[in-house]
C-alpha positions as a Markdown table, in Angstrom:
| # | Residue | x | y | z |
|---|---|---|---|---|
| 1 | Unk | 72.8 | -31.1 | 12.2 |
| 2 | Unk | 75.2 | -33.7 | 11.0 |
| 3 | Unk | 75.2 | -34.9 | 7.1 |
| 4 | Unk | 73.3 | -37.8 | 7.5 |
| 5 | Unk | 70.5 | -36.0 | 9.1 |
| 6 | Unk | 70.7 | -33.1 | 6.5 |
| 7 | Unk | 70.1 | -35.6 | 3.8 |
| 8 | Unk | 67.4 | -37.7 | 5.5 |
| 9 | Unk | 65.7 | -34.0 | 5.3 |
| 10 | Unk | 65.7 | -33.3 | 1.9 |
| 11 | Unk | 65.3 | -37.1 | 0.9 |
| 12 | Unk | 62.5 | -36.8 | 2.9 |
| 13 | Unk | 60.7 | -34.2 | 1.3 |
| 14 | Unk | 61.1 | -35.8 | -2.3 |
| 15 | Unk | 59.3 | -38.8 | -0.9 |
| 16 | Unk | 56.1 | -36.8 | 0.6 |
| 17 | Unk | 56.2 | -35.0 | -3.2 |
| 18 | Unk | 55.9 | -38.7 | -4.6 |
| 19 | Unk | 53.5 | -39.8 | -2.0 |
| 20 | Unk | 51.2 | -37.6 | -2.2 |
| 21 | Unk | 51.4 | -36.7 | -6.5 |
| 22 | Unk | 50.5 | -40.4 | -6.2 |
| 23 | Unk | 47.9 | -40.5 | -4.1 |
| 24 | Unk | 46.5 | -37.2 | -5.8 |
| 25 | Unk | 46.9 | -39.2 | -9.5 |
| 26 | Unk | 45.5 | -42.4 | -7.8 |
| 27 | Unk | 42.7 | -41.2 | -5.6 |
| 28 | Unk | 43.8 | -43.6 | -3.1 |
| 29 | Unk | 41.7 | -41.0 | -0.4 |
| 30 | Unk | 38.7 | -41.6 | -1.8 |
| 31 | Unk | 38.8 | -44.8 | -3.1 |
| 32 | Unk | 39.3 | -48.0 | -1.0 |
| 33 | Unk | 42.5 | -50.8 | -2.5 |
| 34 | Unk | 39.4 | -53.3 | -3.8 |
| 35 | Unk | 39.2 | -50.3 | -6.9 |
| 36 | Unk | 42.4 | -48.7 | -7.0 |
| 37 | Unk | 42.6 | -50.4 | -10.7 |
| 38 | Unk | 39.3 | -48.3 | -11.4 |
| 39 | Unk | 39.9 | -45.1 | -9.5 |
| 40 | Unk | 43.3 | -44.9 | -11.8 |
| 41 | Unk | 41.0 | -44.3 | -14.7 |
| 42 | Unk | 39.2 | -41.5 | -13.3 |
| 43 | Unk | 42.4 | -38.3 | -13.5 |
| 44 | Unk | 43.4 | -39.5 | -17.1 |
| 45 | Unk | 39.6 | -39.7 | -18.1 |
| 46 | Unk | 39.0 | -36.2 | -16.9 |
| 47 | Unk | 41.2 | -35.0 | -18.7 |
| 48 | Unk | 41.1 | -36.8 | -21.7 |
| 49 | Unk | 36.8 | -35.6 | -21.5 |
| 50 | Unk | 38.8 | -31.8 | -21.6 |
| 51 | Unk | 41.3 | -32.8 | -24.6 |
| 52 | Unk | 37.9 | -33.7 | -26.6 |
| 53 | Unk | 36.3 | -30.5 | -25.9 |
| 54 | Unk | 39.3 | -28.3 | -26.9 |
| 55 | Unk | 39.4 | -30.4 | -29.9 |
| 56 | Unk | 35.6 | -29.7 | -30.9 |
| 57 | Unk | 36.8 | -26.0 | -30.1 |
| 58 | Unk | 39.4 | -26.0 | -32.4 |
| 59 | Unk | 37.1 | -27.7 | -34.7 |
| 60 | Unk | 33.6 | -25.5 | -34.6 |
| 61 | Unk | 35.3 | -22.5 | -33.2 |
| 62 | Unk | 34.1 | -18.8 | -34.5 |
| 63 | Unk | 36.4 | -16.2 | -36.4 |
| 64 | Unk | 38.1 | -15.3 | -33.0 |
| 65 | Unk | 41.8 | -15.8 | -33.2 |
| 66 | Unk | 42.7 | -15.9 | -29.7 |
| 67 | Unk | 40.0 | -18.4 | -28.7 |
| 68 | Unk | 41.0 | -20.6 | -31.6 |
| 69 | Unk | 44.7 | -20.7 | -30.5 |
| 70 | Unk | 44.4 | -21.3 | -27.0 |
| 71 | Unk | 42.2 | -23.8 | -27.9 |
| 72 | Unk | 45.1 | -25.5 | -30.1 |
| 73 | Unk | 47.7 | -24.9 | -26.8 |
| 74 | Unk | 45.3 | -26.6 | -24.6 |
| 75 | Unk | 44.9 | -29.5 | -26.8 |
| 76 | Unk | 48.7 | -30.2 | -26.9 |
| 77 | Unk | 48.9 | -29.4 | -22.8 |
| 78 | Unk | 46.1 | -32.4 | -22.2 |
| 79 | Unk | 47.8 | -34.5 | -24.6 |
| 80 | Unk | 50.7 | -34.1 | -22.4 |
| 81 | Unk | 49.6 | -34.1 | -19.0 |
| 82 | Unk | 47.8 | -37.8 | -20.1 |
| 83 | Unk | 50.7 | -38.9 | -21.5 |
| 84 | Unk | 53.0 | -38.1 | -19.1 |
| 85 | Unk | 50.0 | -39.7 | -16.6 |
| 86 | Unk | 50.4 | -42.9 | -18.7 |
| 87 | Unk | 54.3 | -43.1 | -18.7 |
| 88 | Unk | 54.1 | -42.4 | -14.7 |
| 89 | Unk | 51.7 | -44.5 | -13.8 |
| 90 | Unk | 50.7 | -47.0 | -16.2 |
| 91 | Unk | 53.6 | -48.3 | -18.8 |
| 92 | Unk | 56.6 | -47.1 | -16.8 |
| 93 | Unk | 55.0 | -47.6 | -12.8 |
| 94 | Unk | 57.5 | -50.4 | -11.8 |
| 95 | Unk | 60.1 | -49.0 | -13.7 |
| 96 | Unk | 59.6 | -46.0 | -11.7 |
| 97 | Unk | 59.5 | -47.6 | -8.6 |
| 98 | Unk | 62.7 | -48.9 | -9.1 |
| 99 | Unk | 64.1 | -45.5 | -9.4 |
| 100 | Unk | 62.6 | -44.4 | -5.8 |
| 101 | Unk | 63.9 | -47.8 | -4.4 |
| 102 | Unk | 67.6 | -46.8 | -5.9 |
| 103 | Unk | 67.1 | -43.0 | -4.6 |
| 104 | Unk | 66.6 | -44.3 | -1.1 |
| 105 | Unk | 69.6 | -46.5 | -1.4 |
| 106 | Unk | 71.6 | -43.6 | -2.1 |
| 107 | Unk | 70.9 | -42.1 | 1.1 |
| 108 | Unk | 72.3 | -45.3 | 3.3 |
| 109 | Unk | 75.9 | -45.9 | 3.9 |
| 110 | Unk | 78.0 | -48.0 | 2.0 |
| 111 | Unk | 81.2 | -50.7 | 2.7 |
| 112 | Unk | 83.7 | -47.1 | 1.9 |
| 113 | Unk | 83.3 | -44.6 | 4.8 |
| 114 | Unk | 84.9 | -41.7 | 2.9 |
| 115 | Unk | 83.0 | -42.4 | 0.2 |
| 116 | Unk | 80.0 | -42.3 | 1.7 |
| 117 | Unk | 80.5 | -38.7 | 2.8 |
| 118 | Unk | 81.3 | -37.8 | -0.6 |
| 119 | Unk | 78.3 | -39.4 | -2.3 |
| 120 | Unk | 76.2 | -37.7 | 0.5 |
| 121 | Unk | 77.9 | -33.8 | 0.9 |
| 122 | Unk | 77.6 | -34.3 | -3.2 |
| 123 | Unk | 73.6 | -35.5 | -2.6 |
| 124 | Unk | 72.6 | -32.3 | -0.1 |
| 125 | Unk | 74.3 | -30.1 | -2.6 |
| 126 | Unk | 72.4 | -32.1 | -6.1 |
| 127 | Unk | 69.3 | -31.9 | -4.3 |
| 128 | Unk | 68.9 | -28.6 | -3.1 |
| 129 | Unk | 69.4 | -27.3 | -6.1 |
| 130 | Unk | 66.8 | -30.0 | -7.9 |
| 131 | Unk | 64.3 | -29.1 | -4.6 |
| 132 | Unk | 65.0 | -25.2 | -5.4 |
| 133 | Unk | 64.4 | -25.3 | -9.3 |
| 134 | Unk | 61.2 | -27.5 | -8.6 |
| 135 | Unk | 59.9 | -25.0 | -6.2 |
| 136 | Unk | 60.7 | -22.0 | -8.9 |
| 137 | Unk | 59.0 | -23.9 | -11.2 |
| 138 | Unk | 56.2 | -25.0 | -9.2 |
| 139 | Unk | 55.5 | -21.2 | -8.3 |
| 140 | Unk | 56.0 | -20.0 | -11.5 |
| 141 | Unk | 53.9 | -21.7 | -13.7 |
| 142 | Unk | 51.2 | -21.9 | -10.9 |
| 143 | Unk | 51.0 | -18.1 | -10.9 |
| 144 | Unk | 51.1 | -17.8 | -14.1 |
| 145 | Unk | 48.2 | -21.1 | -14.2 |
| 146 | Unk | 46.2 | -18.5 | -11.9 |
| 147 | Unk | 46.6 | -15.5 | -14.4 |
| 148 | Unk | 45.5 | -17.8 | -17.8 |
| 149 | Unk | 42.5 | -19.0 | -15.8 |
| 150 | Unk | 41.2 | -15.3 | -14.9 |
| 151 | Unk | 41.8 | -14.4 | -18.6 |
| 152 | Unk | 40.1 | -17.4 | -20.0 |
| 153 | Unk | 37.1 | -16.5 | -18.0 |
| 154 | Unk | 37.6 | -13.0 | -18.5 |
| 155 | Unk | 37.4 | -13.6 | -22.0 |
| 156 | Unk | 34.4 | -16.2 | -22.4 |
| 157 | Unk | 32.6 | -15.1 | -19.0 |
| 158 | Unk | 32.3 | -18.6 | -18.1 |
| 159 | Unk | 35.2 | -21.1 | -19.6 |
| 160 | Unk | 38.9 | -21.1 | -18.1 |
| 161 | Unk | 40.1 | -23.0 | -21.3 |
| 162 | Unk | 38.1 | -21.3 | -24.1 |
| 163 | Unk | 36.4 | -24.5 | -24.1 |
| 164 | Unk | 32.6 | -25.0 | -23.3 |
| 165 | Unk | 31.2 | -28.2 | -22.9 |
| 166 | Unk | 29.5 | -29.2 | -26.1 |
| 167 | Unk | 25.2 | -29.0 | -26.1 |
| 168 | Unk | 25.1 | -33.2 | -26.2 |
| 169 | Unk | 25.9 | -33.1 | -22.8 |
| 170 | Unk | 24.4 | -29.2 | -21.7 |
| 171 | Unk | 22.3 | -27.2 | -23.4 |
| 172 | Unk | 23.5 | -23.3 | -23.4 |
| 173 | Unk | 20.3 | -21.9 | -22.2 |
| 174 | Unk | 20.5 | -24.8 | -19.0 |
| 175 | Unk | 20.5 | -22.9 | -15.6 |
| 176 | Unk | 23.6 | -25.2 | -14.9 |
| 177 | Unk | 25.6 | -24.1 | -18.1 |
| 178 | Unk | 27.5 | -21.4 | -16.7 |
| 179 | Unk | 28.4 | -22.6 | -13.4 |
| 180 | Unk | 29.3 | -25.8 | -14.9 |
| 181 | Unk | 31.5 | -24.9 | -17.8 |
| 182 | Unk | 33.1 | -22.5 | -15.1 |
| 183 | Unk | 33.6 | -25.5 | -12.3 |
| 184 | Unk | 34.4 | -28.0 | -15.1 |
| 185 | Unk | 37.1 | -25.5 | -16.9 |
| 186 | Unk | 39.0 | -24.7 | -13.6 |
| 187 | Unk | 39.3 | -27.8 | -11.7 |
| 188 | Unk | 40.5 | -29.6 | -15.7 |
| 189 | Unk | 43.0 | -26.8 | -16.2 |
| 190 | Unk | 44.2 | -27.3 | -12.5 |
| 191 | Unk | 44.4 | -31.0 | -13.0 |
| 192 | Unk | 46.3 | -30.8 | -16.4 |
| 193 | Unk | 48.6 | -28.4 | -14.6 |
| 194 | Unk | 49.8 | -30.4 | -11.9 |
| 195 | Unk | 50.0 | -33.9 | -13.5 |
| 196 | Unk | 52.6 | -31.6 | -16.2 |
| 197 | Unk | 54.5 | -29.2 | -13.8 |
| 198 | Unk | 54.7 | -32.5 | -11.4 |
| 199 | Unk | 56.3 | -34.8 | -13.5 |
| 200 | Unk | 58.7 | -32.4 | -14.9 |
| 201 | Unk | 59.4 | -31.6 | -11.0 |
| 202 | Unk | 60.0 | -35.8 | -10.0 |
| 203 | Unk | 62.0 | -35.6 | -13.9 |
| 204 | Unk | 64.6 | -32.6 | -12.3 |
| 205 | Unk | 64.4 | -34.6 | -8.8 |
| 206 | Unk | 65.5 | -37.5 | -10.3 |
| 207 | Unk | 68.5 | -36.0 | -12.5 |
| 208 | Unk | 69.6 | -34.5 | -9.0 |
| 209 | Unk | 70.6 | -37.7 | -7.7 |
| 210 | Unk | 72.2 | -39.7 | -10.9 |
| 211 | Unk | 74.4 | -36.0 | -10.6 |
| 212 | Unk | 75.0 | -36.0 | -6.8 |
| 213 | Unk | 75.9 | -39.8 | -7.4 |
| 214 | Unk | 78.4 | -39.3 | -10.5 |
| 215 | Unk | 79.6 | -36.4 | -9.4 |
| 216 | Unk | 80.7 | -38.4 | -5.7 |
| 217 | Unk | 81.9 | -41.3 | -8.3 |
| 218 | Unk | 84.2 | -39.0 | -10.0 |
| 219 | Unk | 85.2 | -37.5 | -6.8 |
| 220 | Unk | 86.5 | -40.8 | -5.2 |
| 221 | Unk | 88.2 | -42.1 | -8.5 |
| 222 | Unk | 90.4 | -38.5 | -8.1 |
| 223 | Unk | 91.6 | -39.7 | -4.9 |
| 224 | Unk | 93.8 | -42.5 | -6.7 |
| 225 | Unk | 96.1 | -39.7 | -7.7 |
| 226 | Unk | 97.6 | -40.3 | -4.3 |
| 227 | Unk | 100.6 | -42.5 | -4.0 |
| 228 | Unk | 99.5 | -43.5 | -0.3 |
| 229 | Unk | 96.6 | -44.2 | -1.0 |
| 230 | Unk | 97.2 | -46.0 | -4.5 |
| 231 | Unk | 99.7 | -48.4 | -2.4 |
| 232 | Unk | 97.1 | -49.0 | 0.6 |
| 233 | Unk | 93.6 | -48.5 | -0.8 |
| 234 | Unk | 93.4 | -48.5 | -3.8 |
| 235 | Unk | 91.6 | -52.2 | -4.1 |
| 236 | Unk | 88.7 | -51.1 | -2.4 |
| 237 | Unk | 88.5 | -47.8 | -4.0 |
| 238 | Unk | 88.2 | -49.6 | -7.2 |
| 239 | Unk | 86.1 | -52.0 | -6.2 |
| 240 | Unk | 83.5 | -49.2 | -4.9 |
| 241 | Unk | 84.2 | -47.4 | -8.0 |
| 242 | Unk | 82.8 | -50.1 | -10.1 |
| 243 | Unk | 79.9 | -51.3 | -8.2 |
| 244 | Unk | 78.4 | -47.6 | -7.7 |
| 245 | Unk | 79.0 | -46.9 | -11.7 |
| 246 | Unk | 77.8 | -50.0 | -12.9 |
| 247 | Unk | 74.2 | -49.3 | -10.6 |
| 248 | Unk | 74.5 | -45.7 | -11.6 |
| 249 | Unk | 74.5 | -46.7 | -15.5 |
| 250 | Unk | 72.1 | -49.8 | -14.5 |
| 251 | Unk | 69.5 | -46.9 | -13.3 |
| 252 | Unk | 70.4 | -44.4 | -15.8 |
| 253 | Unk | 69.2 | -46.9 | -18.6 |
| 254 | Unk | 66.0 | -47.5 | -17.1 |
| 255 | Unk | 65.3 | -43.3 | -16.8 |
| 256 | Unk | 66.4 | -43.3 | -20.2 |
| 257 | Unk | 63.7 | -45.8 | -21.4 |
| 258 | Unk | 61.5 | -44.3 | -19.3 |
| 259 | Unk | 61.8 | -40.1 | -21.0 |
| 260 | Unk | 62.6 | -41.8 | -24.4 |
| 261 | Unk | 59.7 | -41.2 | -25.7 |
| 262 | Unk | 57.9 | -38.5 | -23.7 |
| 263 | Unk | 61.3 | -35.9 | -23.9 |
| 264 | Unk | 60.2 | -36.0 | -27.6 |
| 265 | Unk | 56.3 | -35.5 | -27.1 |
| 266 | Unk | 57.6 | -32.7 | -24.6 |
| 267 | Unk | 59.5 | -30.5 | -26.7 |
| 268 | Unk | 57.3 | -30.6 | -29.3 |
| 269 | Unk | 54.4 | -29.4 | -27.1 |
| 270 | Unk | 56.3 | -26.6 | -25.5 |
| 271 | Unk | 57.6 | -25.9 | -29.2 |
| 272 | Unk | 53.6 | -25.7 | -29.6 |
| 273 | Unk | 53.1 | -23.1 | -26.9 |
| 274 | Unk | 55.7 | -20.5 | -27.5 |
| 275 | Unk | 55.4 | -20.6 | -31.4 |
| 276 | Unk | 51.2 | -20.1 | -30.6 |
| 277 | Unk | 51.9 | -17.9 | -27.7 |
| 278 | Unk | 54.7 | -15.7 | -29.2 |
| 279 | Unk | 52.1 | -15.1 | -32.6 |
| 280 | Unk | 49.4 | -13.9 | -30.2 |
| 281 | Unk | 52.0 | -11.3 | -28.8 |
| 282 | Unk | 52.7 | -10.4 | -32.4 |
| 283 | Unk | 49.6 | -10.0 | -34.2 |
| 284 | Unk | 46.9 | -9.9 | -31.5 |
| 285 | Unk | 46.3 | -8.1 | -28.0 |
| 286 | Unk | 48.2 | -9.9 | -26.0 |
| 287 | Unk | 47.4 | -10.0 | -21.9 |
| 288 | Unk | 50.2 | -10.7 | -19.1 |
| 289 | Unk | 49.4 | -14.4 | -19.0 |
| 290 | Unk | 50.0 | -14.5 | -22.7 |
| 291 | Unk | 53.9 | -13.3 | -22.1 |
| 292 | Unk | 53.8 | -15.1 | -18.8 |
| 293 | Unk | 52.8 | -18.5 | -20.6 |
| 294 | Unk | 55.5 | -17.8 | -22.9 |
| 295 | Unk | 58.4 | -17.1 | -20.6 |
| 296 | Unk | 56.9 | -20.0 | -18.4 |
| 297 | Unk | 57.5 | -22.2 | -21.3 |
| 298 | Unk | 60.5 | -21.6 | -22.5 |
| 299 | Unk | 61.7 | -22.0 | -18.9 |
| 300 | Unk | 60.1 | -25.5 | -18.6 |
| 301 | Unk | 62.3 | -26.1 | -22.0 |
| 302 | Unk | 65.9 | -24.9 | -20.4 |
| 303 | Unk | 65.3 | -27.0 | -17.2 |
| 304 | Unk | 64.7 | -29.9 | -18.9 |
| 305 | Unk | 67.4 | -29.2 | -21.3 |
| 306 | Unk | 70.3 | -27.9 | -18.5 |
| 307 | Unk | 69.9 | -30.8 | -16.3 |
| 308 | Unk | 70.2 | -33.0 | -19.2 |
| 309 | Unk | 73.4 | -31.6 | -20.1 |
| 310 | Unk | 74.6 | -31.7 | -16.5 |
| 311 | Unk | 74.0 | -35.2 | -16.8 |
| 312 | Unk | 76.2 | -35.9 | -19.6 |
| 313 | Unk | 78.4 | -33.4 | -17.9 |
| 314 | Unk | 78.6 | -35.8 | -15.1 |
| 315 | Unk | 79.1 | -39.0 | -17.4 |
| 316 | Unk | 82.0 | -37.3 | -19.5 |
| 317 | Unk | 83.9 | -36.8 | -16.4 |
| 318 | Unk | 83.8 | -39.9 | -14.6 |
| 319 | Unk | 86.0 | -40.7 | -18.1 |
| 320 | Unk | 88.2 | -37.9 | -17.6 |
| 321 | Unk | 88.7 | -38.4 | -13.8 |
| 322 | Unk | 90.1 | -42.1 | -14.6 |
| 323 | Unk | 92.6 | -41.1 | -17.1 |
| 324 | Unk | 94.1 | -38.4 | -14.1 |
| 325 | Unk | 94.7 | -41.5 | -11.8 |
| 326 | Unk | 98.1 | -43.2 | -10.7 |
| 327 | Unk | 97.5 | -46.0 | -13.0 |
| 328 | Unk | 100.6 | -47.0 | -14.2 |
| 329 | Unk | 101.7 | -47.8 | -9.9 |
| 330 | Unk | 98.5 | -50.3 | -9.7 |
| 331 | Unk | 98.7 | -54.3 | -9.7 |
| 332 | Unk | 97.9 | -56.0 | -12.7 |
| 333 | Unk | 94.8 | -57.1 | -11.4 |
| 334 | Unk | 93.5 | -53.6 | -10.2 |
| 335 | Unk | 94.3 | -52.1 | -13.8 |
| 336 | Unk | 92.2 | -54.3 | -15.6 |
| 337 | Unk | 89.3 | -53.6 | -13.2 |
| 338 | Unk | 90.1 | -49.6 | -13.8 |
| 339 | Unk | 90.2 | -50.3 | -17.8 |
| 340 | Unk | 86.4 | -52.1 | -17.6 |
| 341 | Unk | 85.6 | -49.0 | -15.6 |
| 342 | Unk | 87.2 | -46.6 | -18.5 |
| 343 | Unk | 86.0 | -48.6 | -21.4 |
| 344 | Unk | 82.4 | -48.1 | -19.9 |
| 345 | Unk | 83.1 | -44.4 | -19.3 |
| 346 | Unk | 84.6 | -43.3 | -22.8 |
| 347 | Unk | 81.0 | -42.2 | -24.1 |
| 348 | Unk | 79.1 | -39.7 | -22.4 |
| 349 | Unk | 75.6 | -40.8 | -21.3 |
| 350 | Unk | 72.8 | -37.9 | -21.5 |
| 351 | Unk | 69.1 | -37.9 | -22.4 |
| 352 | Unk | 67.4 | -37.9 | -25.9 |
| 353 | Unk | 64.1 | -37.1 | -27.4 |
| 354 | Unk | 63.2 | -39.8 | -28.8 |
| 355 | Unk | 66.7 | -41.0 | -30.6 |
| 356 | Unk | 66.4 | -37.8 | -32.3 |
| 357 | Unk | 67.8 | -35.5 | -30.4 |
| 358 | Unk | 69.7 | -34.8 | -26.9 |
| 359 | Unk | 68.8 | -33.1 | -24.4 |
| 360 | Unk | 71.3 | -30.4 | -24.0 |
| 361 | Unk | 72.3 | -26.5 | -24.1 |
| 362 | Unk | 72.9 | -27.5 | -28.3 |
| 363 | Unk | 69.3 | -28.6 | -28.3 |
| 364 | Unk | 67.8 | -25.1 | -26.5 |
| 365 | Unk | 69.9 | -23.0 | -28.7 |
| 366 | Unk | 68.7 | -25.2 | -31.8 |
| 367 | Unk | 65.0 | -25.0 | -30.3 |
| 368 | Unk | 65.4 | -21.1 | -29.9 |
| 369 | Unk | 66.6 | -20.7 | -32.8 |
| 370 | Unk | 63.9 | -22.1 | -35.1 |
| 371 | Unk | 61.1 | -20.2 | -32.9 |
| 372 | Unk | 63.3 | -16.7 | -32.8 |
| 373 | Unk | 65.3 | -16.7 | -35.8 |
| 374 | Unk | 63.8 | -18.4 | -38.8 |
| 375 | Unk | 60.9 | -17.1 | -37.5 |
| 376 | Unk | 57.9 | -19.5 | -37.8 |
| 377 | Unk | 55.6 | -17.4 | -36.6 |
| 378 | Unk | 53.8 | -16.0 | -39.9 |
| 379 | Unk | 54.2 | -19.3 | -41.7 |
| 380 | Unk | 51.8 | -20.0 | -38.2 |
| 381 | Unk | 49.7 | -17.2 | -39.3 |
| 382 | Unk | 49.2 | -18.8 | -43.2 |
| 383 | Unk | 48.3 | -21.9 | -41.5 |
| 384 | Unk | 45.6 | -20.8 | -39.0 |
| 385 | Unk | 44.2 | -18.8 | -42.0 |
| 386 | Unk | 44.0 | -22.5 | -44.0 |
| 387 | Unk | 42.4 | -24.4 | -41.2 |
| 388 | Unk | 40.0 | -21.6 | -41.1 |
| 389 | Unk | 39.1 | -21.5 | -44.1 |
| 390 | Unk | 38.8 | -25.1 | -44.4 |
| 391 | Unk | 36.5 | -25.6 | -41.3 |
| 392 | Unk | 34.8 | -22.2 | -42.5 |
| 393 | Unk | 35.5 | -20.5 | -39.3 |
């Protein structure tokens, strides 16, 4: 199997992820074109029917602490599976399509044959790793999806989210209300799942090529340490060096805009689970998926925050890689090319939550650190306690 077809193969199997999360999200199998703009509206308002019953939960829930906090952990998970639906498919949909349309590119050759082997040897190695982490995380969090569902209905005998659907719509002594709730509670939970643990998947996909296509970019910039190749081809090298960067930050800008605002919503909801999750373990009988969820979490949290550093890893060293080359035995004309190439490479590029934090190994430890160390866990406590008392549960 030669590179090109190695490639095409993993390439390959990020598009039929895309295809068919879309087609899921969309329901383009059930629904014909004429009402795709209707049939859009169906997934998010599913789920936005389950955020409003974990909120009445939270609300009118009894003295039980467990149900009450799972309750809060499910609101923030449908909160951000329909907000991550939104960003995907709704405010950032062209946007994203973009990014698939660049991703393919990627794949194709280029004017610079050795180049081209570079970028793609760097691309099989970027994206088996992304395809590997995706599938960890994919199984992962599924299991442990499998594990909270039996306990939720373990617990309540009939809802997978501690949430029944409120008497306006069923009564409780209805024939239905059991099989329902049940139904209802698993296929919701599922749905929120996926649309979460999906995105995150396309997010580490994604990262995969802007680092198999920096990491080629610095790769072909070491090359001009070479004298022979600074005196014979070192024009062309540069202008390849410049074109790939500026489409690489070009792209990177529009991922940026795109995770601006939902890294932020993100942390703070997985922040939600483990501080919630980590207080049931402390001062409540805790059940596997409890420490499952847990560990689950603070996983989804160091992918998100180790490929972002790896991408400003990536952007750092293009900077690095420049200042290595033969410089000072290039024409006039060639060095000034290389300089608009360093000037745009002094500053490395990662993500950011919101413009208030990056995404980085600093950011886990800082995360970790305020859930572990300053331990917020019974200033939790003293605030359950208050929304108790205030909603006399």
């Amino acid at each position: 199997m030669d590179i090109q077809e190695e490639l095409n193969i993993l390439h390959g199997k990020v598009l039929k992820l895309y295809r068919i999360f879309n087609s899921m999200a969309t329901l383009e199998y059930i629904f014909p074109s004429s009402l795709k703009k209707l049939s859009i509206l169906i997934v998010p308002s599913f789920v936005l029917f389950a955020w409003a019953i974990c909120v009445t939960t939270v609300m009118n829930t009894d003295t039980q602490e467990v149900t009450f906090l799972y309750s809060v952990i499910y609101v923030g998970a449908t909160y951000q599976s329909i907000f991550k639906f939104y960003i995907l498919f709704v405010g950032h949909k062209n946007e994203f399509s973009e990014l698939v349309k660049y991703m393919d590119t990627l794949t194709k050759d280029g004017k610079l044959k050795f180049a081209d082997n570079i970028r793609k040897k760097r691309l099989i190695k970027s994206l088996k790793i992304g395809i590997f982490c995706t599938n960890a995380i994919l199984s992962f969090i599924n299991i442990n999806a499998i594990l909270l569902v039996l306990y939720g209905i373990s617990e309540t005998k009939c809802c997978a989210m501690f949430c029944k659907i409120p008497e306006i719509f069923l009564a409780r002594d209805h024939y239905l209300f059991l099989p329902v709730n049940l139904l209802y509670g698993v296929f919701a939970f599922f749905v929120m799942v996926e649309i979460i643990i999906v995105s995150d998947s396309f997010f580490i996909l994604i990262l995969a090529y802007f680092e198999g296509q920096l990491s080629a970019i610095a790769e072909v910039i070491q090359q001009l340490d070479q004298p022979e190749i600074v005196a014979t081809k070192s024009k062309e090298i540069i202008l390849f060096i410049y074109e790939a960067h500026r489409e690489a930050l070009h792209h990177l800008k529009i991922f940026r805009g795109i995770y601006w605002h939902l890294n932020l919503h993100v942390i703070i909801t997985i922040f939600l689970y483990i501080c919630l999750l980590l207080f049931m373990t402390r001062y409540s009988s805790a059940s596997v998926a409890t420490y499952m969820g847990a560990i689950s979490s603070s996983f989804q949290l160091f992918a998100i925050c180790f490929f972002g550093q790896i991408l400003r890893d990536r952007t750092e060293a293009i900077g690095d890689a420049l200042y290595q080359t033969r410089w000072y035995d290039m024409e006039q004309r060639e060095l000034k090319a290389l300089l608009i190439i360093m000037a745009n490479s002094q500053r490395a590029i990662g993500l950011d939550a919101g413009g208030i934090m990056d995404l980085s190994f600093e950011t886990f430890a800082s995360v970790s650190n305020t859930i572990f160390t300053t331990r917020p866990l019974p200033r939790i406590q003293r605030r359950v306690l208050n929304v108790s008392s205030r909603f006399d549960l």
